[in-house]
LOPA-480995 format. One record per residue: residue number from 1; y, z, x of N, C-alpha, C in turn; residue in three letters. Coordinates in Angstrom, 2 decimals. Layout:
// LOPA-480995
NUM,Y,Z,X,Y,Z,X,Y,Z,X,ALA .
...
// end
This chain:
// LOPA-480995
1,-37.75,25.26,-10.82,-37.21,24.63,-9.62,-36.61,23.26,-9.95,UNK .
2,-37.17,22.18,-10.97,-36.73,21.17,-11.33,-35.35,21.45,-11.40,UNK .
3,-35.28,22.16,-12.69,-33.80,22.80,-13.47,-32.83,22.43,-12.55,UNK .
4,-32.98,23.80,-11.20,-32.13,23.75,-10.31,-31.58,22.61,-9.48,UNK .
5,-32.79,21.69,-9.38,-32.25,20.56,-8.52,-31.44,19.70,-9.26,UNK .
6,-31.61,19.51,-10.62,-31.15,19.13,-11.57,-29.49,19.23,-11.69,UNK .
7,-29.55,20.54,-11.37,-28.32,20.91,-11.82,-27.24,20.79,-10.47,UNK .
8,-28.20,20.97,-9.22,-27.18,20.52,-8.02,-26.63,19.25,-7.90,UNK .
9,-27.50,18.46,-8.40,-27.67,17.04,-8.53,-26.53,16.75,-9.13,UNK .
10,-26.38,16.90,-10.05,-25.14,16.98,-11.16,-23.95,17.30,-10.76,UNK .
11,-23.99,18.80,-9.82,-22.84,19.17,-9.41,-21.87,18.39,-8.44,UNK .
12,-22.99,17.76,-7.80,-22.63,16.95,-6.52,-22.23,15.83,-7.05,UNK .
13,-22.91,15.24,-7.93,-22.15,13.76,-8.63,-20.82,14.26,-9.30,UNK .
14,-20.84,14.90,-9.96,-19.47,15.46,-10.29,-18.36,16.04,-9.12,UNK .
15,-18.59,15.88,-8.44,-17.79,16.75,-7.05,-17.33,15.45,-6.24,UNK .
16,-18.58,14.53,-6.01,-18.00,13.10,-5.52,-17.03,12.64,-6.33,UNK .
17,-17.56,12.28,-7.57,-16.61,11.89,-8.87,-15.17,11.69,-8.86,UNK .
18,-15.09,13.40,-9.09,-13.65,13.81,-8.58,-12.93,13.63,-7.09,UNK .
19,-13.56,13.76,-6.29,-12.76,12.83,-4.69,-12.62,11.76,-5.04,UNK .
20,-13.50,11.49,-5.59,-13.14,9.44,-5.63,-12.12,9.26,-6.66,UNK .
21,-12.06,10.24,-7.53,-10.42,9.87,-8.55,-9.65,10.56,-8.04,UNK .
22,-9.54,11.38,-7.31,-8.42,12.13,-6.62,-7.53,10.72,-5.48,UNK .
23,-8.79,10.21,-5.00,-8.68,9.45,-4.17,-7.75,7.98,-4.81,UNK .
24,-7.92,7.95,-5.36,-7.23,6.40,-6.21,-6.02,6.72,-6.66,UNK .
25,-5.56,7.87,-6.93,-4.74,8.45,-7.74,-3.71,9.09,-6.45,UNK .
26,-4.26,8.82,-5.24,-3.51,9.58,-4.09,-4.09,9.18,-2.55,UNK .
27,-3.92,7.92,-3.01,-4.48,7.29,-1.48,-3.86,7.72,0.21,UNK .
28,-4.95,7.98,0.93,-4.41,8.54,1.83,-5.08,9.41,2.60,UNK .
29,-5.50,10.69,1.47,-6.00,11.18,1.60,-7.25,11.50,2.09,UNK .
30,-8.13,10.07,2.43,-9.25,9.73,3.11,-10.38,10.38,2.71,UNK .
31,-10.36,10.65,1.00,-11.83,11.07,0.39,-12.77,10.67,-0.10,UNK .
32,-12.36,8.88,0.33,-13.62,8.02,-0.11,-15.21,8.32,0.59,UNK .
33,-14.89,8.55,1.92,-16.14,8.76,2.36,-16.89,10.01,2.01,UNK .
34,-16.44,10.69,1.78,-17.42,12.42,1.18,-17.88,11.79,-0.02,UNK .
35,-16.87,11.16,-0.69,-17.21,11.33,-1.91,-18.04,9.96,-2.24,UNK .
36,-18.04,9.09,-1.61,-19.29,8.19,-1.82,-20.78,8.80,-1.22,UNK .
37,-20.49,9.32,-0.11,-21.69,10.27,0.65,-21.93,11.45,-0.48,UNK .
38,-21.16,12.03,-1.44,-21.64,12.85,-2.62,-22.51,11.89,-3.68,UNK .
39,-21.76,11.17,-3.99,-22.14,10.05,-4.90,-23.66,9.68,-4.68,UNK .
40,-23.75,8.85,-3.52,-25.01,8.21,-2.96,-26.22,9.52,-3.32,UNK .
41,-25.61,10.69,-2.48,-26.64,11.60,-1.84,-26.85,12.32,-3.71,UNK .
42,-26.06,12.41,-4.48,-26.77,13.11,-5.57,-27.46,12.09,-6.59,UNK .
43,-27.08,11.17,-6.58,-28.00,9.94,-7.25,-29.54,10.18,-6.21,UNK .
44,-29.60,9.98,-5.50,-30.70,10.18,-4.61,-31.43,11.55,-4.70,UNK .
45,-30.66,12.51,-4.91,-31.41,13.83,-5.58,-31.62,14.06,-6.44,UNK .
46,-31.09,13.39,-7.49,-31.26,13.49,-8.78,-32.53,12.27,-9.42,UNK .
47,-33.00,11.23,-8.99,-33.78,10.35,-9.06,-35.18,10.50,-8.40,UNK .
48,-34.71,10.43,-7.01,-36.33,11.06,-6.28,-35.65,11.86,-5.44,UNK .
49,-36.00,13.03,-6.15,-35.56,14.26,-4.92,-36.30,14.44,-4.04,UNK .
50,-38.01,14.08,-3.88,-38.73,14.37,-2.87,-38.86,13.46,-1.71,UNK .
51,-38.31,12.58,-1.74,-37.78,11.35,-0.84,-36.28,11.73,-0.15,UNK .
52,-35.51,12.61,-0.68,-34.35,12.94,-0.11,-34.97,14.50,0.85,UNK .
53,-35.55,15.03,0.31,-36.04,16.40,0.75,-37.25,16.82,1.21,UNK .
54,-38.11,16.03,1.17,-39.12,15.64,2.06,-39.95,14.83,2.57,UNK .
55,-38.92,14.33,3.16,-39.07,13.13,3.89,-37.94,12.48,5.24,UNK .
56,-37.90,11.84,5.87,-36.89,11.48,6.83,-36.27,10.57,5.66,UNK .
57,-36.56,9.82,5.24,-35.82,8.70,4.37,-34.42,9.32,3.68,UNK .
58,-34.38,10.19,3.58,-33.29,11.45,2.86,-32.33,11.25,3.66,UNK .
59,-32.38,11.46,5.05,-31.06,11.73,5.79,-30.97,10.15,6.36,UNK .
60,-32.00,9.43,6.27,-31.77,7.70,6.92,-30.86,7.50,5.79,UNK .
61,-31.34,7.93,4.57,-30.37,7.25,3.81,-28.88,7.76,3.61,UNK .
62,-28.67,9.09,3.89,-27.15,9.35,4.23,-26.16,8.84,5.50,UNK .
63,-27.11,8.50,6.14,-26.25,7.79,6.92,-25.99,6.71,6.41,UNK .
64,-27.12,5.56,6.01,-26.37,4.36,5.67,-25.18,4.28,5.07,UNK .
65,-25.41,5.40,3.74,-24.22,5.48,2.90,-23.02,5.71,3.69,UNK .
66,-23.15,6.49,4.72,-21.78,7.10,5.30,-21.41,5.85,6.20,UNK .
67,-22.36,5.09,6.69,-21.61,3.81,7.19,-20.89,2.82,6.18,UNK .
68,-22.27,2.30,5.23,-21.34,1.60,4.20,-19.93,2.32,3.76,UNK .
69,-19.45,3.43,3.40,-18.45,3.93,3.02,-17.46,3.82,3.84,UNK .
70,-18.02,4.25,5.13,-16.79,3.89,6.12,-15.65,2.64,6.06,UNK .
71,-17.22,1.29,5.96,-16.40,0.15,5.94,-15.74,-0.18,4.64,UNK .
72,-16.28,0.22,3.82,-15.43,-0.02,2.58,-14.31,0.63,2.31,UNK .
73,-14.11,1.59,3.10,-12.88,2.37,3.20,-11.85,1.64,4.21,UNK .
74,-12.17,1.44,5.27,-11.26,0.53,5.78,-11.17,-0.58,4.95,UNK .
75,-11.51,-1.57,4.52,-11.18,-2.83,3.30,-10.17,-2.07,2.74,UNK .
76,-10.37,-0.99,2.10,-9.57,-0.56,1.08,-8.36,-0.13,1.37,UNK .
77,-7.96,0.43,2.68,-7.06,0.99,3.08,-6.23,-0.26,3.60,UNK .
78,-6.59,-1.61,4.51,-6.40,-2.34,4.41,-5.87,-3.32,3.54,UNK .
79,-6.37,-3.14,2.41,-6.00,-4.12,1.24,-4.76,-3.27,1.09,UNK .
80,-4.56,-1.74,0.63,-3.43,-1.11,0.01,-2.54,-0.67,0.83,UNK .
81,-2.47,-1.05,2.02,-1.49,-1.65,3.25,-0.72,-2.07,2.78,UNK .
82,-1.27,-3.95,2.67,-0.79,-4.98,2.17,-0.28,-5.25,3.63,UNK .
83,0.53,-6.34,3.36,1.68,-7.12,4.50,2.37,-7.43,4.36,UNK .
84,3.22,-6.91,3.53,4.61,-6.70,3.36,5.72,-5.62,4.66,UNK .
85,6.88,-6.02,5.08,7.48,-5.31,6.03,8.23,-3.87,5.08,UNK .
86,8.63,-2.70,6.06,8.65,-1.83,5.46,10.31,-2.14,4.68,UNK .
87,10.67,-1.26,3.80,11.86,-1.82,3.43,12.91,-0.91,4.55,UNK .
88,13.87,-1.43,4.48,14.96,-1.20,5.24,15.99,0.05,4.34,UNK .
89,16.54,1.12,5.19,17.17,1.93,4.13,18.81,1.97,4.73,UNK .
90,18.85,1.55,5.42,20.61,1.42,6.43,20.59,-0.08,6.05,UNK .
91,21.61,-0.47,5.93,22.34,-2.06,5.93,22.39,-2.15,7.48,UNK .
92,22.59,-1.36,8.59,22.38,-1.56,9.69,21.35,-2.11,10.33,UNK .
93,20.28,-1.70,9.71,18.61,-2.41,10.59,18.82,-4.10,9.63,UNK .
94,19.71,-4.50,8.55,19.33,-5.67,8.15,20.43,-6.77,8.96,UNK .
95,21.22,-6.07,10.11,22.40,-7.10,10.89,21.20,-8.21,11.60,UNK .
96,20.95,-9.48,11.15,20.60,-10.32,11.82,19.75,-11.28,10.74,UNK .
97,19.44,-10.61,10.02,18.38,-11.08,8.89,19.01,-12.21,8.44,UNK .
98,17.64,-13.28,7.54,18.29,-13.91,6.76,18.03,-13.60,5.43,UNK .
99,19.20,-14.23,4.72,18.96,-13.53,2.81,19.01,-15.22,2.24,UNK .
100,19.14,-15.10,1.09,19.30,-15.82,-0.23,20.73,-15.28,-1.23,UNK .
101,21.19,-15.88,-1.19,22.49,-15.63,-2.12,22.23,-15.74,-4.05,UNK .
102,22.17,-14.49,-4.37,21.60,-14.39,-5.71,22.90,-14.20,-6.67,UNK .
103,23.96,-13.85,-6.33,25.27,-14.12,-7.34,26.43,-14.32,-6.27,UNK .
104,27.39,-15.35,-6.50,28.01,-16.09,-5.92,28.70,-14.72,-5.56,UNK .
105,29.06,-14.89,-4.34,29.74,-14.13,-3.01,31.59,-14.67,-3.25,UNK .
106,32.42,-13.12,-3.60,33.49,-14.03,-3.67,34.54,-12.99,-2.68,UNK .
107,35.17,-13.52,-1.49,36.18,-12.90,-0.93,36.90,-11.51,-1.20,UNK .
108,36.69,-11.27,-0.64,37.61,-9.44,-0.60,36.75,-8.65,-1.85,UNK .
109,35.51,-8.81,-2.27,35.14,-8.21,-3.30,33.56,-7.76,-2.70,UNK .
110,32.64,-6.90,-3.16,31.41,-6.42,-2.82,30.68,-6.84,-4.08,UNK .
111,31.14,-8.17,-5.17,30.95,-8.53,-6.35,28.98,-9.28,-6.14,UNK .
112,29.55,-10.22,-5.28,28.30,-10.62,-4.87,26.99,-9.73,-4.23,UNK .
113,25.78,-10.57,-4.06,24.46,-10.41,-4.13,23.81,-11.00,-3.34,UNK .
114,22.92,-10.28,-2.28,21.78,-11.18,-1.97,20.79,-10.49,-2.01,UNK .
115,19.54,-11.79,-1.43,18.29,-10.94,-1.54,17.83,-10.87,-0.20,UNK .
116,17.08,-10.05,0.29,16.61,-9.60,1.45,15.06,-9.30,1.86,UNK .
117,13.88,-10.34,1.88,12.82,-9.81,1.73,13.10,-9.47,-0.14,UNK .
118,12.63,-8.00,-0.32,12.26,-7.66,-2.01,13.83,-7.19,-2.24,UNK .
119,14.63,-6.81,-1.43,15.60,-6.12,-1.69,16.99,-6.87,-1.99,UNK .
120,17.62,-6.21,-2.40,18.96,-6.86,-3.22,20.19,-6.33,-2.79,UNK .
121,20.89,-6.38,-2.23,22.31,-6.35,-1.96,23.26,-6.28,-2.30,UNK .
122,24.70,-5.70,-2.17,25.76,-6.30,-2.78,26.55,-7.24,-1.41,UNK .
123,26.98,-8.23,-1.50,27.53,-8.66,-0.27,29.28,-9.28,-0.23,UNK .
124,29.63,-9.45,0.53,30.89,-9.46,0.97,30.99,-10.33,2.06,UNK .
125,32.17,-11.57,2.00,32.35,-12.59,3.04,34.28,-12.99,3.38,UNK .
126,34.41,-14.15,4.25,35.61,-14.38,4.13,35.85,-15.19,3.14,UNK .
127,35.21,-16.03,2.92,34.75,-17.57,2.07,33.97,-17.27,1.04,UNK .
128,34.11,-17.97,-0.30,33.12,-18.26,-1.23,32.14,-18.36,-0.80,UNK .
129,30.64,-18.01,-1.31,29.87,-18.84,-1.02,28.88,-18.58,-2.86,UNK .
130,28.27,-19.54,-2.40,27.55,-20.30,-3.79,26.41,-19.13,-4.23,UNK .
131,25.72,-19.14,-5.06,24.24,-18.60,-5.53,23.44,-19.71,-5.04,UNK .
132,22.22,-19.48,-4.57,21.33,-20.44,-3.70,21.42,-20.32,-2.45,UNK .
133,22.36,-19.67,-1.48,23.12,-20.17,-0.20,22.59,-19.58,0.68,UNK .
134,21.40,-19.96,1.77,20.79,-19.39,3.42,22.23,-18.55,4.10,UNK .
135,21.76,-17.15,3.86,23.37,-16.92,4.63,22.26,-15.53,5.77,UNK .
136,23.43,-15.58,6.52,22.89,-14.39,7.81,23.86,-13.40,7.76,UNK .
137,23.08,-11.68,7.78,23.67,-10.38,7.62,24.65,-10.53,9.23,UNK .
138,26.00,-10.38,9.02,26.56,-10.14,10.54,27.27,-8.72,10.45,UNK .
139,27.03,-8.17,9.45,27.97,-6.90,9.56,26.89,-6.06,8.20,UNK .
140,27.30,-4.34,8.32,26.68,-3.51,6.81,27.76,-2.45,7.26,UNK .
141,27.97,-2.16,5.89,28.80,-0.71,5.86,28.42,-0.43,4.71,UNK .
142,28.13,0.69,4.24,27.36,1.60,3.18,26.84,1.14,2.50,UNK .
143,26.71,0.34,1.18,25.42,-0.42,0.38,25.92,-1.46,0.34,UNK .
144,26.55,-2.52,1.05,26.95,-3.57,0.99,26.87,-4.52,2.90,UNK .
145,26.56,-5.52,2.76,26.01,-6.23,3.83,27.44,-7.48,4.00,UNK .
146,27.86,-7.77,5.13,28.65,-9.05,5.49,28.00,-10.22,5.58,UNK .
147,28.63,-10.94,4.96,27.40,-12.30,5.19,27.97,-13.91,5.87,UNK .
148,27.48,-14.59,6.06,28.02,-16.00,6.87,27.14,-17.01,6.52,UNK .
149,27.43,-18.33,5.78,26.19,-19.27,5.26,25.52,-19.93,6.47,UNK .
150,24.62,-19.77,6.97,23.96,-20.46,7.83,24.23,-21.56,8.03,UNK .
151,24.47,-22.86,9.04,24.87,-23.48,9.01,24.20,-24.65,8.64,UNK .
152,25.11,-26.03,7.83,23.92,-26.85,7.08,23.51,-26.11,5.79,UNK .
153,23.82,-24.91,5.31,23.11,-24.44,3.76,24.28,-24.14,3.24,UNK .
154,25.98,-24.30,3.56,26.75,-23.96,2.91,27.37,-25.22,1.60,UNK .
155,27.28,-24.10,0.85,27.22,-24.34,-0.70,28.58,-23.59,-1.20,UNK .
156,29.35,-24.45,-2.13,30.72,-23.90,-2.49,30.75,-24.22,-3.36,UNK .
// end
């Protein structure tokens, strides 16, 4: 009978194991909690199994685990959030924004650059404008954004 518990014991730590690297490797998937509740609960069978299996203390203690897990799962999901805004995939949702001018912007050309949040641009104006330069999106047509130096940040 040892053997056997032995060997469930095992199975189950190995079974958490794997959720919890499945889980890191593919967040989302929301298998932290089984698999810490595997984790917890076969360490606990595998150490004092007669405290998990006969006794109330067995299932008091799966719950705790399944609470602690909970919250540590939200932290985690939280943290790999982050707070960053989503990126933008139309030059249309960026008409209003402000950028940073990352290679000088030169008339009738899509030569120039800005930055946008993480994202990068090609941009297009009537006027020069400088690298360094607070400018605002007033126009997008296909991967390229219209731009205007904010006023007070124009740089030539």
């Amino acid at each position: 009978m040892v053997l056997v518990n032995e060997v469930t014991g095992i199975a189950l730590l190995f079974i958490g194991g794997a959720l919890f690297v499945v889980e890191l490797f593919h967040p989302g998937a929301l298998l932290l909690i089984p698999a810490t509740i595997l984790i917890v609960g076969s360490i606990l069978y595998l150490l004092i199994p007669s405290v998990l299996l006969d006794s109330l203390w067995g299932p008091i203690a799966i719950v705790v685990a399944a609470i602690l897990a909970t919250i540590i799962t939200i932290f985690y999901y939280r943290w790999l959030a982050g707070s960053h805004l989503p990126l933008s995939t139309t030059t249309k949702g960026l008409i209003g924004q402000e950028a940073i001018v990352v290679a000088d912007v030169v008339p009738n050309t899509i030569r120039g650059k800005v930055r946008v949040h993480s994202e990068i641009w090609s941009a297009r104006a009537d006027a020069p404008i400088a690298s360094g330069t607070r400018v605002k999106i007033v126009a997008g047509e296909g991967v390229s954004v219209t731009v205007t130096p904010i006023d007070g940040d124009a740089k030539a």
